[in-house]
C-alpha positions as CSV (number, residue, x, y, z in Angstrom):
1,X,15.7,30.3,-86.4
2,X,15.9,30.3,-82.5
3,X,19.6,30.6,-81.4
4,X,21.1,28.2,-78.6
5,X,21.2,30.2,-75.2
6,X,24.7,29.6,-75.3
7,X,25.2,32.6,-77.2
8,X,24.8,35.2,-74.5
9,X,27.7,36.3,-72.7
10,X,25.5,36.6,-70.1
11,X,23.9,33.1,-69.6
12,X,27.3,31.3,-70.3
13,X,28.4,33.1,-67.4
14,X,25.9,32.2,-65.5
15,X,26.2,28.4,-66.1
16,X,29.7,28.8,-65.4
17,X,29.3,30.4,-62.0
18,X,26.4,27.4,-60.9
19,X,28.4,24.8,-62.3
20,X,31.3,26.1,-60.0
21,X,29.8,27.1,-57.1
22,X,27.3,23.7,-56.9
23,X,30.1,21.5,-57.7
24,X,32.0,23.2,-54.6
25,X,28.8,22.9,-52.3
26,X,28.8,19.0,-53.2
27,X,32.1,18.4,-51.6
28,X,31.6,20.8,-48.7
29,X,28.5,18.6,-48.5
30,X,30.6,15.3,-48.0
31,X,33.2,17.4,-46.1
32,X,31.1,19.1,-43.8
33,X,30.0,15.7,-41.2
34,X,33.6,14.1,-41.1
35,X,34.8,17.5,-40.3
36,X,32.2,17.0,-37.5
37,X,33.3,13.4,-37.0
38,X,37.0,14.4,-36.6
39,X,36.4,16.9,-33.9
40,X,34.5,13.8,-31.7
41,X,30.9,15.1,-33.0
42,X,28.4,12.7,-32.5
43,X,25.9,11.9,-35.2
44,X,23.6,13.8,-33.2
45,X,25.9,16.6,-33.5
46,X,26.3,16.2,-37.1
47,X,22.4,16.7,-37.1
48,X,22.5,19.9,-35.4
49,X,25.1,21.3,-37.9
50,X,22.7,20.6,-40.4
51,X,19.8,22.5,-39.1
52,X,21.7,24.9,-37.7
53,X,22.1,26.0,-41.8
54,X,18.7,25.0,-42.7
55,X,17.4,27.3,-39.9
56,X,18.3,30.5,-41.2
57,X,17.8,29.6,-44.8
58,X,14.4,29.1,-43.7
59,X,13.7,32.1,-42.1
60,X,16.0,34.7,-44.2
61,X,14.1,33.6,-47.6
62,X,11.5,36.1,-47.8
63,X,14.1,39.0,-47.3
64,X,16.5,37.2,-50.2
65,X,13.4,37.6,-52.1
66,X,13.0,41.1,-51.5
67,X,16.3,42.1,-51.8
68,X,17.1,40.2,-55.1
69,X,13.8,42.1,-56.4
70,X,15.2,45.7,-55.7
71,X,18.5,45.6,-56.7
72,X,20.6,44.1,-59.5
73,X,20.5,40.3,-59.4
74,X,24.0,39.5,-60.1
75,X,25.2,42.2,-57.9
76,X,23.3,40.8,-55.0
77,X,24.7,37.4,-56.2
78,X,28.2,38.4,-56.3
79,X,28.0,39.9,-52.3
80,X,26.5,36.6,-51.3
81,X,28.8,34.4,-52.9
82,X,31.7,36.7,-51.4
83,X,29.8,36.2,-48.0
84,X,29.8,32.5,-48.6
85,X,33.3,31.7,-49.5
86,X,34.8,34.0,-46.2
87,X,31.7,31.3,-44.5
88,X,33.4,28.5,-45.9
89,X,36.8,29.6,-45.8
90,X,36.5,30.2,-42.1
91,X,35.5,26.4,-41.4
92,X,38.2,24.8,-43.4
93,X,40.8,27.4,-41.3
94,X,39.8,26.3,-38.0
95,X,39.3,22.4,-39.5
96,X,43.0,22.5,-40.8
97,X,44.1,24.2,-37.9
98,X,42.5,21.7,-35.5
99,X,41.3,24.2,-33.7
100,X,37.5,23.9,-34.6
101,X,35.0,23.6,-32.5
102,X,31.5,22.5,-32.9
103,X,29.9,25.7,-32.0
104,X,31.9,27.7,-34.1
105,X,31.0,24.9,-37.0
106,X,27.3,25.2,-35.8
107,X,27.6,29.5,-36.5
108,X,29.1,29.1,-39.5
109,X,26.7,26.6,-40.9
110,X,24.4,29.3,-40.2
111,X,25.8,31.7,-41.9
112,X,26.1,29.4,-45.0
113,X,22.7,29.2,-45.0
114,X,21.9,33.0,-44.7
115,X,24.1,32.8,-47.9
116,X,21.7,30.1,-50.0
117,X,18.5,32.6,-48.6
118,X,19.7,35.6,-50.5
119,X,21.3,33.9,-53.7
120,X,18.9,31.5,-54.4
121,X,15.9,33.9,-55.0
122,X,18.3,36.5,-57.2
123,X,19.5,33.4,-59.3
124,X,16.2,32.0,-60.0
125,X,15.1,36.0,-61.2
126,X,18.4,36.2,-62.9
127,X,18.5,33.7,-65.4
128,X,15.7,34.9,-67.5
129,X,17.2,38.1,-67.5
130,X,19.9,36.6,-69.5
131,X,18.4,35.2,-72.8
132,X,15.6,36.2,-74.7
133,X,12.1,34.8,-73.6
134,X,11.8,32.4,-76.6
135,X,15.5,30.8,-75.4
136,X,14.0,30.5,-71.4
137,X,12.8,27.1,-71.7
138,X,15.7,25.3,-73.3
139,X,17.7,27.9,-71.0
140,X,16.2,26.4,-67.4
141,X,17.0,23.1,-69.1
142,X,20.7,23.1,-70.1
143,X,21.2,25.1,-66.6
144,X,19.1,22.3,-64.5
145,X,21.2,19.4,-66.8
146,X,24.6,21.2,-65.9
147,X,24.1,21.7,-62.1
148,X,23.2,18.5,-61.5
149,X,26.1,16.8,-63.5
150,X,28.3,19.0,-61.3
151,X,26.2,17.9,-58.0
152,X,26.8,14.2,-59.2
153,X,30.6,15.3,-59.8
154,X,30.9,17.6,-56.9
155,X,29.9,14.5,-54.4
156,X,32.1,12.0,-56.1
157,X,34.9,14.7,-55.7
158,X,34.4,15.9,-52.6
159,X,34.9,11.8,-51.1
160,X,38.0,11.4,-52.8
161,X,39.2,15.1,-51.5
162,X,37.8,13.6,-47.9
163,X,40.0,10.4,-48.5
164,X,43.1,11.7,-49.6
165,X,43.1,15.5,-47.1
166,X,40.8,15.5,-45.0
167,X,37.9,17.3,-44.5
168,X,39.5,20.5,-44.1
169,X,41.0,20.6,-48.0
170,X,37.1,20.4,-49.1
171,X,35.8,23.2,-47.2
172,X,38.6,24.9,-49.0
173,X,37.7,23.8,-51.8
174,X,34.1,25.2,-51.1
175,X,35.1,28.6,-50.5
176,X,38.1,28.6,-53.6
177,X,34.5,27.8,-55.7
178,X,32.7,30.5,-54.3
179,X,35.2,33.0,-54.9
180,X,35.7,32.1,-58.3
181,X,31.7,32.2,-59.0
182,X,31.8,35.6,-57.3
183,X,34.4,36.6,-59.7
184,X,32.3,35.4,-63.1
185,X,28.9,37.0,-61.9
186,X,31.1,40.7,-61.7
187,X,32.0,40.3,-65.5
188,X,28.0,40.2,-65.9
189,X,26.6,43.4,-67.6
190,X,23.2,44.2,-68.3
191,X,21.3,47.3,-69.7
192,X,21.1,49.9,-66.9
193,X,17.2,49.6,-65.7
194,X,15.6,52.3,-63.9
195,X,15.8,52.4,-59.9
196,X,12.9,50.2,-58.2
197,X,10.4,52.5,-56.4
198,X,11.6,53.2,-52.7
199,X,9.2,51.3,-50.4
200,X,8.9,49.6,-47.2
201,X,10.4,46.0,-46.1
202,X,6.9,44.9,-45.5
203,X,4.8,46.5,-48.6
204,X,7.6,44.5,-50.8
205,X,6.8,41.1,-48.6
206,X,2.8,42.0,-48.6
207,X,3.2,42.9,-52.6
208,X,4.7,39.6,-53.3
209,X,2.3,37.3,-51.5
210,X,-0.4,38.9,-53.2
211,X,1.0,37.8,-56.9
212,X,2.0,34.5,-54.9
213,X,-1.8,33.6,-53.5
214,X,-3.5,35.2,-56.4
215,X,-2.5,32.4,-58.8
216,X,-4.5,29.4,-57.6
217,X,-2.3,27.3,-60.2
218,X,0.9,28.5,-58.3
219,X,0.0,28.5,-54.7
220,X,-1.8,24.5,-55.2
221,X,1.2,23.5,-56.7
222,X,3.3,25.0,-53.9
223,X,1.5,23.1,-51.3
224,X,1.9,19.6,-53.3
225,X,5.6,20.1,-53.5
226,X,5.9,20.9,-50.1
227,X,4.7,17.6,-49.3
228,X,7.0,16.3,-51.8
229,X,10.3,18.2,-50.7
230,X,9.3,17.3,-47.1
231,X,8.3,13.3,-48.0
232,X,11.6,13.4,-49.8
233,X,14.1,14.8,-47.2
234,X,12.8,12.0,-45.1
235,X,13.7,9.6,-47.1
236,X,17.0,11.1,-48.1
237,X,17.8,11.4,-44.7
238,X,16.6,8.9,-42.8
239,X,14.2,6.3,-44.4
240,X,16.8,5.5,-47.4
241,X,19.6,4.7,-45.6
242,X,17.5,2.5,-43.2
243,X,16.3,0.4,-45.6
244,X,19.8,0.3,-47.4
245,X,21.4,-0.8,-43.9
246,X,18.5,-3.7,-43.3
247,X,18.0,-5.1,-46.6
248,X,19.9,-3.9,-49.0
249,X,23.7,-4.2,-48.3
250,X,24.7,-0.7,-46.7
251,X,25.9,2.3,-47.7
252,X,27.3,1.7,-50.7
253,X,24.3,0.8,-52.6
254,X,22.9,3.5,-50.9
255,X,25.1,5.9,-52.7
256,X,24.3,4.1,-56.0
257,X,21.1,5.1,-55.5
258,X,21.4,8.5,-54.5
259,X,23.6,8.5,-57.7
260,X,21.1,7.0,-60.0
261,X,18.8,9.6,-59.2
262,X,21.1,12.4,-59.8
263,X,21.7,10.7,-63.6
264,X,18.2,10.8,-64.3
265,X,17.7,14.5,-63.2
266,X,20.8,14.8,-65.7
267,X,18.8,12.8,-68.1
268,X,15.8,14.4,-68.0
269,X,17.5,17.7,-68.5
270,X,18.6,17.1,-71.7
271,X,15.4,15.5,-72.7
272,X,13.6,19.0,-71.6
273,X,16.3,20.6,-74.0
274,X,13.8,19.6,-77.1
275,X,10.7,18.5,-74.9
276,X,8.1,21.0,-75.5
277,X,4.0,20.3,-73.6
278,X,1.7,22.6,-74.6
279,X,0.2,21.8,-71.6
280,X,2.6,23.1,-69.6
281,X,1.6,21.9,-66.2
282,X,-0.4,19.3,-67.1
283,X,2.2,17.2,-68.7
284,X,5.1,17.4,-66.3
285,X,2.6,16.6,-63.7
286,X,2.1,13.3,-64.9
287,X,5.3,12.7,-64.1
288,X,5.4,13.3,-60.8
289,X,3.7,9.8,-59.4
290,X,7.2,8.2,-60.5
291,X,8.6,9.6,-57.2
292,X,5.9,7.7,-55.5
293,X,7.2,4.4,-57.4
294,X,11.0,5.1,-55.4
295,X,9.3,4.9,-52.2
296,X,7.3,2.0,-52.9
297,X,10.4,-0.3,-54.4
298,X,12.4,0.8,-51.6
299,X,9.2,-0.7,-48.9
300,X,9.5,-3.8,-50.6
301,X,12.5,-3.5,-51.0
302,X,13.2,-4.7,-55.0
303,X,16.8,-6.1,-55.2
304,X,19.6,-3.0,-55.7
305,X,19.6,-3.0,-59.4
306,X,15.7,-2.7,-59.9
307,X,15.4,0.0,-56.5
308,X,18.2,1.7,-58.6
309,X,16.6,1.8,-62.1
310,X,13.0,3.3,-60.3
311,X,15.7,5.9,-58.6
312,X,16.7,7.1,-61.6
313,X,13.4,7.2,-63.7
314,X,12.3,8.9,-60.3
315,X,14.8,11.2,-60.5
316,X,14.7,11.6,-64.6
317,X,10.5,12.2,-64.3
318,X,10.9,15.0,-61.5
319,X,13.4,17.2,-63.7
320,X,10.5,17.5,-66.2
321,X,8.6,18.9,-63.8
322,X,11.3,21.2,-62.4
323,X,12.0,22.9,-66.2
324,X,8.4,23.1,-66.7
325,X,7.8,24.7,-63.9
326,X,11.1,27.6,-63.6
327,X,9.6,28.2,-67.5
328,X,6.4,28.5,-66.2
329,X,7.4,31.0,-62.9
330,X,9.4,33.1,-66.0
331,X,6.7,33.5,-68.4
332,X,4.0,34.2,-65.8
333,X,5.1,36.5,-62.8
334,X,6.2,39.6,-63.4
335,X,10.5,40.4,-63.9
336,X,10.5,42.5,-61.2
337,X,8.2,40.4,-58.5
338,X,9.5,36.8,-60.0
339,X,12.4,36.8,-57.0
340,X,9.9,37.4,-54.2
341,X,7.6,35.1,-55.4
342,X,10.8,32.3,-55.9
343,X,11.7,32.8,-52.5
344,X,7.4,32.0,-51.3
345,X,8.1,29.1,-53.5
346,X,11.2,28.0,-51.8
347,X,9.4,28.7,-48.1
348,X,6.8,26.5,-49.2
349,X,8.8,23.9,-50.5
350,X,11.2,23.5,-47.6
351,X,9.6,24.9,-44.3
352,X,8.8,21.6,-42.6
353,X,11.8,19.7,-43.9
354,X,14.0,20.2,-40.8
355,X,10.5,18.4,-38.9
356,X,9.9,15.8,-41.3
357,X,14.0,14.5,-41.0
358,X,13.1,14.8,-36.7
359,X,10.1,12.8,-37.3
360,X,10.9,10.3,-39.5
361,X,12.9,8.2,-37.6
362,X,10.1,8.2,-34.9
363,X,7.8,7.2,-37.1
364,X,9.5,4.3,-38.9
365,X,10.0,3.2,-35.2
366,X,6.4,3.3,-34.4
367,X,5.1,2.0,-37.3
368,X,8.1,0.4,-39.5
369,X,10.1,1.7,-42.6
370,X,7.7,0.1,-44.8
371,X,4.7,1.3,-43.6
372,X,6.1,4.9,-43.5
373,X,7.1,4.5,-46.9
374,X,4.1,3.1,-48.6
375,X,1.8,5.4,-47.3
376,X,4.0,8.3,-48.2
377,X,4.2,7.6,-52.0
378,X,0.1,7.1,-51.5
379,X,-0.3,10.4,-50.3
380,X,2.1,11.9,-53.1
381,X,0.1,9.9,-55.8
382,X,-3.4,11.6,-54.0
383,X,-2.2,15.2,-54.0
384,X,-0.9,15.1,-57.3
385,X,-4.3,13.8,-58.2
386,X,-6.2,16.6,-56.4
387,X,-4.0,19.0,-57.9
388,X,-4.8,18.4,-61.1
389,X,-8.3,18.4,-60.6
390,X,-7.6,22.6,-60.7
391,X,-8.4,24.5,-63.6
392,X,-6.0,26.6,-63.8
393,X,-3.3,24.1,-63.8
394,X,-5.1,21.7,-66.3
395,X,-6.0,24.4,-68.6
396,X,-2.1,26.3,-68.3
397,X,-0.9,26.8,-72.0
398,X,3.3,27.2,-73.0
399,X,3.7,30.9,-74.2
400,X,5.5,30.7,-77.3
401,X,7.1,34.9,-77.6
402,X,8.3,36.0,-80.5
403,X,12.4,36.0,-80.1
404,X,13.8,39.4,-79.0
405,X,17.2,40.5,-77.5
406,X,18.6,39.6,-74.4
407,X,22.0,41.5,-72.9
408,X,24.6,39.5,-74.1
């Protein structure tokens, strides 16, 4: 009889820490442009707080990767939440203080983002390390189902916070989060594992993209979801709230939206909880054309309740593909490689998104919101398509291991 991850000490932790720590990034999300705002930012200044942390995240990935690869995951977890909270903690001082100033905003935006580069690649190698292989897949579920129920809370939160104290109290509130999901990942314990092999920065990058571009399956599917991400941002960012302004009654049903997707991706989790393909790949990528059906309603655009109902089978239909696939990283790639390749995943995922939210706005001027958004949720039905013309990710099969011990 398989037991519920929830047994181990170690993944409870775990959830606890990402349910914190996202729930605290959602406010400082909200908090982070009316802290902007209230210094007389501009929206373009707003904009360049934004990539000013997207920057770094981008180009510090690859040495998260390596880093979260050589030494103990929730160690290197732990340091980077510490490093995020005195981040955070330093903008909501100067924000409360009303001494802030958009440079300083901009440097510490960036160092926020240095933050997500290292932790992101040691928590996606660290959860497996937490429950036995047979437990990963409902694992990446109920962990995928809780963060985003605490994105959908953290935003929801983080407005009221905004509302009632100002912008300041939720950047507190981000760091207070970070320093309590520091303090979980230290009661973490695992068996002691041998030392990793002392070797260069480089041999550790060059090692990883070879297990990264020697899975035709992985890199293919890397390339599609880069187009995704990037189609995505765009319309997050910029297309969305167009179309909500023109046609479909502002920002409020523009929130409803966002928040409809956010329910499905909660949705979908906890179908993934007992969902099982065989066809591991397969499947979940049949899913993925739903995302193309949110850009299409929103070109007609369909009334608010209909463009909301597609949001949230769109967002419902991607989270089967996102289990699916953190199972599929875990069973395939190698323990001690899986955070190097994670972090080639992540670089592939979100390297053009900073260009695609500059763009978009250009384009929709040149050739309308409408057009830009039919013609992206084409191009996401065609590569989906193509990619599942490969082999490799036709022909992927679920590992089913025999259950074994995890640290607890």
């Amino acid at each position: 009889m398989r037991m519920w991850p929830l047994a181990s000490r170690n993944f409870r932790l775990l959830v606890s820490c990402n349910v914190i720590s996202v729930t605290g990034s959602a406010v400082a999300n909200v908090a982070i442009p009316f802290a902007v705002l209230g210094i007389g930012g501009s929206a373009r200044d707003v904009g360049y707080v934004a990539t000013a942390k997207f920057t770094p995240l981008i180009l510090t990935l690859l040495l998260g990767g390596v880093i979260a690869d050589r030494l103990p995951r929730h160690q290197v977890l732990f340091a980077a939440n510490l490093f995020q909270a005195a981040a955070s903690g330093a903008a909501a001082a100067l924000v409360l203080s009303h001494r802030a100033r958009l440079w300083e905003l901009i440097v510490l935006a960036a160092a926020a983002g240095v933050g997500v580069a290292v932790s992101y690649p040691a928590a996606q190698g660290l959860l497996p390390q937490t429950v036995a292989p047979d437990q990963r897949a409902a694992a990446n579920a109920l962990d995928r189902t809780c963060r985003n129920t605490a994105s959908i809370g953290g935003a929801a939160l983080g407005g009221l916070l905004v509302a009632l104290g100002g912008a300041g109290l939720g950047l507190a509130i981000d760091a207070a989060s970070f320093l309590v999901a520091g303090a979980l990942r230290f009661l973490m314990r695992f068996d002691a594992t041998p030392p990793a092999a002392r070797s260069r920065m480089l041999a550790d990058l060059r090692e990883g993209w070879r297990e990264f571009t020697s899975r035709r399956w992985l890199w293919t599917i890397v390339v599609q979801f880069g187009f995704v991400t990037t189609a995505g941002s765009a319309l997050v960012s910029v297309l969305g709230p167009l179309v909500a302004h023109a046609s479909l009654g502002g920002a409020a049903t523009w929130g409803l939206l966002v928040a409809g997707y956010g329910l499905g991706g909660v949705c979908g989790g906890v179908v993934m909880l007992r969902f099982r393909p065989g066809r591991i790949l397969l499947v979940p990528l049949l899913f993925v054309p739903a995302f193309s059906a949110l850009f299409w309603a929103l070109a007609v655009p369909l009334p608010a309740a209909p463009d909301i109902a597609v949001s949230f089978l769109a967002g419902g239909c991607l989270e089967v593909f996102e289990v699916c696939w953190a199972t599929t990283l875990q069973q395939q790639i190698p323990g001690d490689r899986l955070s190097r390749v994670s972090s080639y995943d992540a670089l592939g995922n979100y390297a053009l998104t900073p260009v695609a939210i500059a763009v978009a706005g250009g384009l929709a001027g040149a050739f309308g919101t409408r057009a830009v958004l039919v013609v992206s949720g084409v191009l996401i039905a065609l590569i989906t398509v193509a990619v599942l013309l490969v082999p490799e990710v036709r022909n992927m099969r679920r590992q089913e291991p025999a259950s074994s011990r995890a640290d607890r």
